[in-house]
C-alpha positions as CSV (number, residue, x, y, z in Angstrom):
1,X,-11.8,-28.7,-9.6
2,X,-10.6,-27.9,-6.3
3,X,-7.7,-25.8,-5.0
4,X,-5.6,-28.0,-2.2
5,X,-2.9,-26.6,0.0
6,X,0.9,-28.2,-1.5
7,X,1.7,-31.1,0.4
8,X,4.2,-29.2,3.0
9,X,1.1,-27.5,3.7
10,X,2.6,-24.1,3.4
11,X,0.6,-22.5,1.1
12,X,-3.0,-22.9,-0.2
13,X,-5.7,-21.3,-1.7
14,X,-8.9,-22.8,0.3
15,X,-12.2,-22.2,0.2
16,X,-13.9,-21.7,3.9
17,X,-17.8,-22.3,4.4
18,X,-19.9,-20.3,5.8
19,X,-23.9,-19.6,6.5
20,X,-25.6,-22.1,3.6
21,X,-23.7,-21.7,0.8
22,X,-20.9,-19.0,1.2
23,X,-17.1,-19.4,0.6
24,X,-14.5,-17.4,2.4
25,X,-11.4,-17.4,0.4
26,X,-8.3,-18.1,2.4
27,X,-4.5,-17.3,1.4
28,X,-2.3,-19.4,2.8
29,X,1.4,-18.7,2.8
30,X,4.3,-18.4,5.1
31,X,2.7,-18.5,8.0
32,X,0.1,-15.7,7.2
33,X,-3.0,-15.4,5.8
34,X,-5.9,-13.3,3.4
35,X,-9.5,-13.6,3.3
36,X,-11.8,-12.5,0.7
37,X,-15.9,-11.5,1.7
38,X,-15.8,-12.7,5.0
39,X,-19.1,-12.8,5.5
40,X,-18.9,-14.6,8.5
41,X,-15.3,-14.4,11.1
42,X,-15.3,-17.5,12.8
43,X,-14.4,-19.7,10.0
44,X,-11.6,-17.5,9.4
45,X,-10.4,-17.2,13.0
46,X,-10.9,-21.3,13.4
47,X,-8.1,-21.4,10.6
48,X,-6.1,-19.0,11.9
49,X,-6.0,-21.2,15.5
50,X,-6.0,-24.1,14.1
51,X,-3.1,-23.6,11.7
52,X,-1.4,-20.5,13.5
53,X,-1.7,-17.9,11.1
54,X,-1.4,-14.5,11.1
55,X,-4.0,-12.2,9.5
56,X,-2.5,-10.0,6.8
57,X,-4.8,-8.7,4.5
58,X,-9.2,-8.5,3.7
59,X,-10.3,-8.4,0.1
60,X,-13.6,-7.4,-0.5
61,X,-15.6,-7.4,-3.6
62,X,-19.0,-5.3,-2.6
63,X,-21.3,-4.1,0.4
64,X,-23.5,-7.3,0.9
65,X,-23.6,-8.4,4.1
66,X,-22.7,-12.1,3.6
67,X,-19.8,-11.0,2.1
68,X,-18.7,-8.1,4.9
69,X,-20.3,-9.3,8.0
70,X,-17.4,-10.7,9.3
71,X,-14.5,-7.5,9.0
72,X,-15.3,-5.6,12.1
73,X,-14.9,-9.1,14.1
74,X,-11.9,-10.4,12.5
75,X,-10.2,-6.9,12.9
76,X,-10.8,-6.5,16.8
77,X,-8.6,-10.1,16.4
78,X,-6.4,-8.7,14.0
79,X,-4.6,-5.5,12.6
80,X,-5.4,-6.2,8.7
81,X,-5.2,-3.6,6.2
82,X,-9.2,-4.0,4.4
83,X,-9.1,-3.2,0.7
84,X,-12.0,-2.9,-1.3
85,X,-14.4,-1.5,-4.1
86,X,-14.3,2.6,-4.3
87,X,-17.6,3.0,-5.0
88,X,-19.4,0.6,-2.7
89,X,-20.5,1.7,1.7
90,X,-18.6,-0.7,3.5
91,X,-18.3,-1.5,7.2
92,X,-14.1,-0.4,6.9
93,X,-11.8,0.2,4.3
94,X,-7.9,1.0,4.8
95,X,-7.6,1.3,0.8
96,X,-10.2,1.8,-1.9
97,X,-9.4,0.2,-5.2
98,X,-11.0,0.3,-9.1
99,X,-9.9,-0.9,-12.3
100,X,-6.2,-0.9,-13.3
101,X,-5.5,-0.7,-9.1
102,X,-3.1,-3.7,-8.1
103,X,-3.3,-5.2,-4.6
104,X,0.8,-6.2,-4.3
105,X,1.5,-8.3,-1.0
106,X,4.8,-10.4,-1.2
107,X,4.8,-11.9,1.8
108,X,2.0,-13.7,0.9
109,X,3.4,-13.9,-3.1
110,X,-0.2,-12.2,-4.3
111,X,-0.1,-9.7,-6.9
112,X,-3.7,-9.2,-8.0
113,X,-5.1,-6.7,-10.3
114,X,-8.4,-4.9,-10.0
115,X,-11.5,-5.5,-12.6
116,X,-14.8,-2.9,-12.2
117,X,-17.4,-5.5,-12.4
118,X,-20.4,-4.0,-11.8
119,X,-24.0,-5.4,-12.7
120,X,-24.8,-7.5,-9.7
121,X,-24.1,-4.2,-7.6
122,X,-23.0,-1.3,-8.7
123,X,-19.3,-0.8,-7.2
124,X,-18.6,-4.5,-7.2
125,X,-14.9,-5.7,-8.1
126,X,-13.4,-8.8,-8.7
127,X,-9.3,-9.5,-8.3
128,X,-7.5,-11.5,-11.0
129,X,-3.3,-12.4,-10.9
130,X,-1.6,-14.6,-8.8
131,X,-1.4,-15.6,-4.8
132,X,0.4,-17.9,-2.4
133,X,2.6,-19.6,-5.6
134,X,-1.1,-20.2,-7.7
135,X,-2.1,-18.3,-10.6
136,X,-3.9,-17.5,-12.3
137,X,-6.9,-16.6,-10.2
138,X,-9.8,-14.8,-10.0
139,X,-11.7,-13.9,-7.2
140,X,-15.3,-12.7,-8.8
141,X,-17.3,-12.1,-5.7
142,X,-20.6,-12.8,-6.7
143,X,-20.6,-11.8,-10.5
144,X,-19.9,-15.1,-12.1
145,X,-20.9,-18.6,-10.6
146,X,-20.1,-22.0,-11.9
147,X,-22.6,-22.1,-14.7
148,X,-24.4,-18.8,-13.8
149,X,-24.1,-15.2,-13.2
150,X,-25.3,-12.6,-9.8
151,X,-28.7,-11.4,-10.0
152,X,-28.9,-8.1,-11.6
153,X,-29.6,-6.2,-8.1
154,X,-27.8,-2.5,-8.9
155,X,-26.7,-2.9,-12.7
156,X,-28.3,-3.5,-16.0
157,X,-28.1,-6.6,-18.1
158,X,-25.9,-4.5,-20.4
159,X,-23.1,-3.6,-17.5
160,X,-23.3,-7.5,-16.7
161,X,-22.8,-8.7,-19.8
162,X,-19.7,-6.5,-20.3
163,X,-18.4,-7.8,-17.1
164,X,-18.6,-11.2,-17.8
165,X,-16.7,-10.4,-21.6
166,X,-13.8,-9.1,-19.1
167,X,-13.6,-12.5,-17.2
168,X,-14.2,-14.4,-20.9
169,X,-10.7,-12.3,-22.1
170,X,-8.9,-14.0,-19.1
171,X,-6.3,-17.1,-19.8
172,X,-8.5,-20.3,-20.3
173,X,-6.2,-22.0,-17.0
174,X,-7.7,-19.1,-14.7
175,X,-9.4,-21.0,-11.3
176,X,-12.6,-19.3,-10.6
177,X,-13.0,-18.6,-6.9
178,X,-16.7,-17.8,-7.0
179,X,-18.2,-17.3,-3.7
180,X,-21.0,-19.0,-3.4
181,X,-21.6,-23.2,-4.1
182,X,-24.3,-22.5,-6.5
183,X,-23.4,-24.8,-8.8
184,X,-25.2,-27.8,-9.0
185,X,-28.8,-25.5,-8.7
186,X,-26.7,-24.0,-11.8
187,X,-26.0,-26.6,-14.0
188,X,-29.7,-28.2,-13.8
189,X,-30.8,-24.7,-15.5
190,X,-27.6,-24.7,-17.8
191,X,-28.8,-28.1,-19.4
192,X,-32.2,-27.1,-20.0
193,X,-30.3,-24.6,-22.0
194,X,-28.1,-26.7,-23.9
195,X,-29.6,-30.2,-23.2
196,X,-27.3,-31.6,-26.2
197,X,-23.9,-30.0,-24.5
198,X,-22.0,-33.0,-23.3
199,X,-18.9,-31.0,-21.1
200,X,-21.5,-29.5,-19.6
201,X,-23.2,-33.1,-18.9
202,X,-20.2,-34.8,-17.7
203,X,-19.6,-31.9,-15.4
204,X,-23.0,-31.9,-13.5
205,X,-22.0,-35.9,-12.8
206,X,-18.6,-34.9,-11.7
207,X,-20.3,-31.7,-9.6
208,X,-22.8,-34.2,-8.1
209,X,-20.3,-36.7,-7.2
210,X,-17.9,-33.6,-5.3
211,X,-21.2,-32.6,-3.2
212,X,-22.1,-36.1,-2.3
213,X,-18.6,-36.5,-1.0
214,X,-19.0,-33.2,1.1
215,X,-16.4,-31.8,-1.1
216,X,-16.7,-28.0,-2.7
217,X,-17.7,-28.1,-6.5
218,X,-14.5,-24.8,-6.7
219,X,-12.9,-23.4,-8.3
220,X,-13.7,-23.5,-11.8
221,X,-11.8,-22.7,-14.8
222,X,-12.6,-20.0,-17.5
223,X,-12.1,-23.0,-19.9
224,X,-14.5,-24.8,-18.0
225,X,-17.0,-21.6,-17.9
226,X,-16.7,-21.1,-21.3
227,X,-17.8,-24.2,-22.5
228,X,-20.9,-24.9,-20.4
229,X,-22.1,-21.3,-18.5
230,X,-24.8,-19.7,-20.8
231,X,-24.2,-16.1,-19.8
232,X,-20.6,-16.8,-21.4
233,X,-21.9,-17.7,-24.7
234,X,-24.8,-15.8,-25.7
235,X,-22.8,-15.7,-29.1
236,X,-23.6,-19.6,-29.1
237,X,-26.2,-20.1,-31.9
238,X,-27.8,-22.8,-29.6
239,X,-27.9,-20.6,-26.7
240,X,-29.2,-17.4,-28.5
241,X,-32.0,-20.0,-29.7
242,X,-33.6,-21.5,-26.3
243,X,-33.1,-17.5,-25.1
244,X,-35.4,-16.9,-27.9
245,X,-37.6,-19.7,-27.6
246,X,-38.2,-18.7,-23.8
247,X,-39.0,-15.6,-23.6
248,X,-41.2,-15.4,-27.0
249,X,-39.5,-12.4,-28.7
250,X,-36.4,-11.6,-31.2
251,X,-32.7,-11.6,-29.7
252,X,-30.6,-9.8,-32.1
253,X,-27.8,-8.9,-30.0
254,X,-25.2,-10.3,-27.0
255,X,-26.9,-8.2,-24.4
256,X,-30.6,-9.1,-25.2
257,X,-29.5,-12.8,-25.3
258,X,-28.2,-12.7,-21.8
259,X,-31.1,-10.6,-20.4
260,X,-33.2,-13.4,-21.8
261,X,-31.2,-15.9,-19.9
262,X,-30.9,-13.8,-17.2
263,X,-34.7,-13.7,-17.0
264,X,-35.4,-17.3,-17.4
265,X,-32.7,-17.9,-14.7
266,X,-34.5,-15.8,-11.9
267,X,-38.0,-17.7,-12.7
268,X,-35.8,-21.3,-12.9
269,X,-37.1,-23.9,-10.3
C-alpha cells in the first residue's frame, strides 16, 4: 500500500507528515523535487536538507489552509513555479489550471493531467498521470480518502458524486495519494456499511497492522477503493440498502444514495 523510493534512492513518490493527519506529497527525481498541499514547509524543507533537493514545482488542489499554509514559506527558500485550481483564493499562484490542463515537468518525468473535482470546495482539483518513473497516480487532495470521501463544505452531494465517477473511470492500478491518514476512522464506518464485505475486512487488519508499525496506510488503489469505499458503490445493492435503512426514507438514485452515506458519515462516531 505504500509508495517507497527505488532502491538507488533516486526517485520516489513519498508521503510527508504533517500537523495530525496531513500528507505532503513529495516528487523525488534527479535530484529535485515537487510537493503537493503543503500545508505545513518544514517537512518539506527537512527533505530537501536532508536529501539535497532542489525545489521545482507546488501542486495545489484547493484554498484550505492545511493544504497551503506552507507555499509562502517554502518559496522565500525556493524559486518554484505554484500551480493550482482556477477557481479557488490562494496565498500564490504562477499558473492557474482546470480540467483538460496538463502540468508537463520532465525533469522530474511528471506529466499529470487536471480533473475539476469540486464538492468538498468548490474550485478543488485533483492531478492524475504519471511522476518520477510511477504511474499511474492520482493526487485527489481531499475529495476521496481510503474508504471515504471530503465533507461537502462548498459543493452538493450531486457535484461529489460526479467527482468521485471521474476517479471510478481511472485504471484499476492507479495509487491514490489522498492527503489525509483517515483511513482506519474510515474503514470502521465502511464495515458498518457492508459488515459481510470481506476485502474490505482483510484491509482494515492490514490498515491496523501499517499504523501500529508507524507506517502510512497510502496510497491506495482505485481497485482497492472500488471494492470497499461506499461512496464508490452506491450502485452496490447492499450499499444502497443500509443507506436506506439509515436514514429512513427511499433511495432511488446514485446521488441520493451517497448523500445518505454522506449523512450517516458526518454523524459516524
Amino acid at each position: 500500500m505504500q509508495a517507497m523510493p527505488d532502491r538507488a534512492g533516486n526517485d520516489a513518490i513519498l508521503p510527508l507528515p504533517a500537523f495530525s493527519d496531513n500528507y505532503i506529497w513529495a516528487i523525488v527525481h534527479g535530484g529535485q523535487a515537487a510537493v503537493v498541499d503543503p500545508g505545513e514547509a518544514a517537512p518539506v524543507l527537512d527533505l530537501l536538507a536532508r536529501q539535497g533537493l532542489q525545489l521545482r514545482a507546488i501542486l495545489l488542489t484547493h484554498h484550505h489552509g492545511d493544504h497551503v499554509g506552507g507555499v509562502l514559506e517554502l518559496l522565500r527558500h525556493a524559486p518554484a513555479t505554484v500551480y493550482g485550481p482556477a477557481r479557488e483564493q490562494l496565498p500564490h499562484c504562477d499558473v492557474r489550471l482546470a480540467e483538460g490542463d496538463r502540468v508537463a515537468l520532465p525533469e522530474l518525468k511528471l506529466d499529470l493531467s487536471v480533473l475539476d473535482v469540486p464538492g468538498h470546495t468548490a474550485g478543488h482539483i485533483a492531478y492524475h498521470g504519471h511522476a518520477a518513473g510511477r504511474g499511474p497516480l492520482l493526487f485527489c487532495g481531499d475529495t476521496l480518502f481510503a474508504a471515504g470521501c471530503g465533507r461537502l463544505f462548498e459543493g452538493t452531494p450531486a457535484q461529489m458524486h460526479h467527482s468521485l465517477e471521474k476517479f471510478a473511470a481511472l485504471p484499476a492500478d492507479t495509487q491514490v495519494c489522498c492527503a489525509h491518514e483517515y483511513t482506519l476512522a474510515n474503514l470502521r464506518w465502511a464495515m458498518a456499511v457492508e459488515p459481510a464485505n470481506r476485502t474490505l475486512q482483510q484491509w482494515y487488519q492490514r490498515a491496523q497492522q501499517l499504523r501500529e508499525q508507524g507506517r502510512p496506510t497510502l496510497p491506495s488503489t482505485l481497485e482497492l477503493e472500488r471494492d470497499t469505499n461506499p461512496f464508490l458503490r452506491t450502485l452496490q445493492a447492499d450499499v444502497a440498502q443500509a443507506a436506506a435503512l439509515q436514514s429512513g426514507r427511499a433511495l432511488d438514485t446514485p446521488v441520493s444514495v451517497f448523500a445518505a452515506l454522506r449523512e450517516w458519515k458526518n454523524d459516524f462516531k
